[in-house]
N, C-alpha and C positions, 0 to 999 in steps of 0.2 A: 015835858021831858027835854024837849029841844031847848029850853030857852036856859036849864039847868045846866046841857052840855057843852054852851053854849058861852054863857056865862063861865063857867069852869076853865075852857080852854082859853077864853079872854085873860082870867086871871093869870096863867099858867104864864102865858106869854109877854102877860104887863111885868111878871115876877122875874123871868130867867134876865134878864138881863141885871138887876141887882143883884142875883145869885151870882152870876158869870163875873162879875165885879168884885169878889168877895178874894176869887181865886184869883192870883195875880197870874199871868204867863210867865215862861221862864224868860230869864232873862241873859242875855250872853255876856259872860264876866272874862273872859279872857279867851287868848286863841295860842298855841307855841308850838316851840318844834322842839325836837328831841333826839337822842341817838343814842344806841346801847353798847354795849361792848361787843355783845354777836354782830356789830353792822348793821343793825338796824336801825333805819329811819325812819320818823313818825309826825306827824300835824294832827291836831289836837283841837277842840273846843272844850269850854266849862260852860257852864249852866245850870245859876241857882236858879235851883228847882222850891225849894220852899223851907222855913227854917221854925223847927219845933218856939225854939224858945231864943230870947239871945243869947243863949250858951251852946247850943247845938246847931251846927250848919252841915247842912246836908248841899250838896250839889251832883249834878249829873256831868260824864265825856263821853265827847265824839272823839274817834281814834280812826286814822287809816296810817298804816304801818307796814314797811316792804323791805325785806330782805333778798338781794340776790348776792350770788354767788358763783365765779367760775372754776368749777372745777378742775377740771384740766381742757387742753386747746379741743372744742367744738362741743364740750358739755358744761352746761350751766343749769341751777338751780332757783326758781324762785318762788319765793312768797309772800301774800299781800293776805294780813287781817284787816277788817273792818269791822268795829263795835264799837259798844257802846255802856258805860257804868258806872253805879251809881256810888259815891266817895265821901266818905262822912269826915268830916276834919276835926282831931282830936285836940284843938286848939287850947278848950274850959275846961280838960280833963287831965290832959299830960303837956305841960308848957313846959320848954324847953328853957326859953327865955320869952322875952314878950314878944317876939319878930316871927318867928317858928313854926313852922304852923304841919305838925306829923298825920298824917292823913292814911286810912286804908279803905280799898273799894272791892266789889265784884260786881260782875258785868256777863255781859255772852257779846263773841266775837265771832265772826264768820270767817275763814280762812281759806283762800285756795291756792292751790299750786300748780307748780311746773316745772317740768322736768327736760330739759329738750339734752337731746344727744343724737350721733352721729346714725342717718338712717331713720327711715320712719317707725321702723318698727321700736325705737327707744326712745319714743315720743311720748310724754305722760303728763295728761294733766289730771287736775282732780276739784274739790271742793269738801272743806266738813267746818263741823260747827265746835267752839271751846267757850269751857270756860272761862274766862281772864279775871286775873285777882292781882290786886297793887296795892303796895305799901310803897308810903316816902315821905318824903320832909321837902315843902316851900320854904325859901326863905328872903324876905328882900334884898335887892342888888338896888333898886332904884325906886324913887315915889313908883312908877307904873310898870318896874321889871320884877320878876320873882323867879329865882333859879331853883330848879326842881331837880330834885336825886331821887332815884324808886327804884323799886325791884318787883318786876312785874311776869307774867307766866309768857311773856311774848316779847323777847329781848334782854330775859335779863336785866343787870343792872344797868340803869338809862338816865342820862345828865340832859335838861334840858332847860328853858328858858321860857316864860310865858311873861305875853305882855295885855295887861288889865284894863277893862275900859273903865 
């Protein structure tokens, strides 16, 4: 019995590594920044995550995004999402032209806020969890620049810039 469990976990362990081989890791395809019409600013990662076929691309973002705001003199408003989602590029389905590249995602973001104002007692912060959903359109500006237009549940509409490795 031993020499079967034995043998078994040998193989297991000669195998996973060919297995692990098979999967590639994700790989980092760009990083950008952005800003929306609410004032919100954001830095970004992509990462293809894995691609069906070559007509279908799938990729993953990292997002941290911050909005402040003063309200009036000694109170100000702020907020920082952080998330993360998954973005399928509708390049082999709806081609605009051959450059074009219309894309929509959803994701979950983490969100907290703050509130400070005059007095401790209108002192507020918080923390909650969203869903984020993005639609837009890349398109190139340059061999490695790609200008980005969306409309997404955390800033509105957002012009940004990403640069591809």
């Amino acid at each position: 019995m031993k020499k079967i469990i034995v043998a078994a976990l040998s193989a297991t362990f000669m195998a996973a590594p060919a297995v692990a081989d098979t999967e590639p890791a994700p790989v980092l395809q760009s990083v950008g920044i952005n800003y929306g019409i609410d004032h919100v600013l954001g830095i970004q990662a992509d990462f293809d995550i894995f691609s069906m076929d070559d007509n279908e691309s799938w990729s993953g973002q990292v997002f941290l995004k911050n909005y402040s705001q003063d309200t009036s003199p000694g109170v100000s408003w702020d907020t920082t999402g952080v998330g993360a989602v998954a973005i399928y590029d509708f390049n082999s389905v709806a081609r605009l032209d051959k450059n074009s590249h219309p894309y929509a995602g959803i994701g979950l973001m983490s969100v907290s806020y703050k509130w400070d104002g005059t007095g401790p007692a209108r002192t507020y912060s918080g923390a909650a969890d969203w869903v984020y959903l993005v639609a837009g359109i890349r398109y190139p500006l340059a061999p490695r620049v790609d200008g980005d237009l969306n409309y997404n549940t955390f800033g509105d509409l957002t012009f940004g810039v990403n640069y591809s490795f």
